[in-house]
Each structure stands twice: as C-alpha cells, then as structure tokens.
Residue, then its C-alpha position, 0 to 999 in steps of 0.5 A: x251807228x252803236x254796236x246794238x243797231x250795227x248787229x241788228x241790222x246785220x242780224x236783219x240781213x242774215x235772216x233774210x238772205x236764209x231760207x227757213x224750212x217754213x220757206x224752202x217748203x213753200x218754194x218746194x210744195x208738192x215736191x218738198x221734203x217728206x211729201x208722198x204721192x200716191x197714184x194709179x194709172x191706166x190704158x191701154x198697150x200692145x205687145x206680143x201682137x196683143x193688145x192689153x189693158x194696163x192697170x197699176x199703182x206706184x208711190x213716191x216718197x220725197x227724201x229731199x226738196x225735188x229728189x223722189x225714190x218710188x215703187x210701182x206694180x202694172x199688170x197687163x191683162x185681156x191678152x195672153x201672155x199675161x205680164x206684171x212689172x214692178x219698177x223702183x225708181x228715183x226721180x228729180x224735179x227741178x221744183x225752183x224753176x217758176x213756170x213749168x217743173x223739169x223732171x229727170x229720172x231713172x229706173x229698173x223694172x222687173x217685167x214677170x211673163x207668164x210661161x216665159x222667162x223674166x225680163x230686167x229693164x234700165x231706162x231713163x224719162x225726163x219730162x215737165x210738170x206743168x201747173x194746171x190748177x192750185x193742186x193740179x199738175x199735168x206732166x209731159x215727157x218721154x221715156x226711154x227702156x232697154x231690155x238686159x239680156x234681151x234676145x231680138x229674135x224672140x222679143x223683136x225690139x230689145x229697147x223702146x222710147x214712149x211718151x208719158x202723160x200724167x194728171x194729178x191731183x195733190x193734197 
C-alpha cells in the first residue's frame, strides 16, 4: 500500500471514530447543547391544612449536551396563606442511554408566604424520561426538599419527598 492510500485509510478511520457536532446533536436531541425548554405546569397541593391550586412556568437552557441550568415561579392560590416559589436549578440527563433518559438533578427554591417569613429550600430529583412519541416525553421520578432554618413546631414537616410526573411536547 503507497503513502497516499495508507493516509487515506487512516484519515477514513479517524473520522469515523469522532463524533461530528452534526452527530453528537443527534445522539443529544432535545437535550443537546443549546436547546431550550420552555414549560408550564399545573395541580393541585395541600399545605397549612389548605388545599390549593398550583400554577407555574419554568425554563431550562441546555449549557452542554445533557447538562441543563433552569429557573421556575409556582404560585399557589385558592387558599389563604398564599405562597410563591421561585426555584434555580440544574439538571443532568443521561441522554446516550438508548431506552429510557436517567436524570439527576438539584436546586434551591426560594418559598414567599404571605404574612409570614420566607422560607430557603435545598433538594435533589432524580427520574427518567421515557420517549412517548417523536417529540414526546413523559418523566417519572422523585423528589426530595428540605426546608433551611425550618422550625417544626410552626411548619409540622421540615423535609419532604414527592413524586414528579411530567409530559412534554418538544420542538
């Protein structure tokens, strides 16, 4: 073999053993590098012996393939006291994994109580993403939240663990 086809065939290798952008972008998809999710939620929840409903909006901006940073406001309502949150937070999905999409994630929510102190939170989810249709997903998961500087006597509960469930429709 000449020195012409020996680097051929070496180039040949090489560019097929690197993923192109063009590539990664597909293994990535909707969680790829750059991609923005804009969503908004909805229920019901109980707190205070009330039970209220729960409104909200979030975004998430994708910093690299699978790595998200976010920012999402709920506000409860139909029940006195009313309560806001607002909550920045990062999350991780294991986009390569074939099947179903692991996710781990973090945050810190900012909880706002009408006529009573305001309450900082820290808390960990962690879930799948389970492909429901070309641009559709449904999340399972869990998550857990405990309350800073949290006094039991006035609040009962100073942590919490709840499930999550999400739909979305990507484009």
């Amino acid at each position: 073999m000449n020195a012409l086809a020996r680097t051929l065939v070496a180039f040949a290798i090489v560019a097929c053993t690197l993923s192109s952008p063009a590539q990664a972008q597909l293994v990535a998809g909707v969680f790829s590098q750059g991609r923005t999710h804009v969503y908004v939620t909805g229920g019901v929840g109980s707190s205070f012996g009330e039970d209220y409903v729960v409104l909200g909006a979030g975004i998430d901006y994708f910093l690299l393939d699978g790595l998200s940073a976010g920012l999402a406001f709920e506000s409860w309502s139909g029940a006195d006291p009313g309560v806001t949150k607002i909550t920045p937070s990062v999350r991780y999905v294991f986009y390569g994994v074939q099947t179903v999409k692991p996710y781990v994630g973090a945050f810190f929510r900012r909880t706002d109580i009408d006529g009573r102190p305001s309450l900082d939170s820290v808390g960990g989810r962690a879930g799948v993403f389970v492909q429901a249709g070309r641009n559709t997903y449904i999340g399972f998961g869990a998550t857990y939240e405990s309350y800073l500087d949290c006094e039991p006597s006035v609040y009962v509960k100073c942590d919490s663990t709840y499930p999550e469930l999400s739909f979305a429709v990507v484009f």
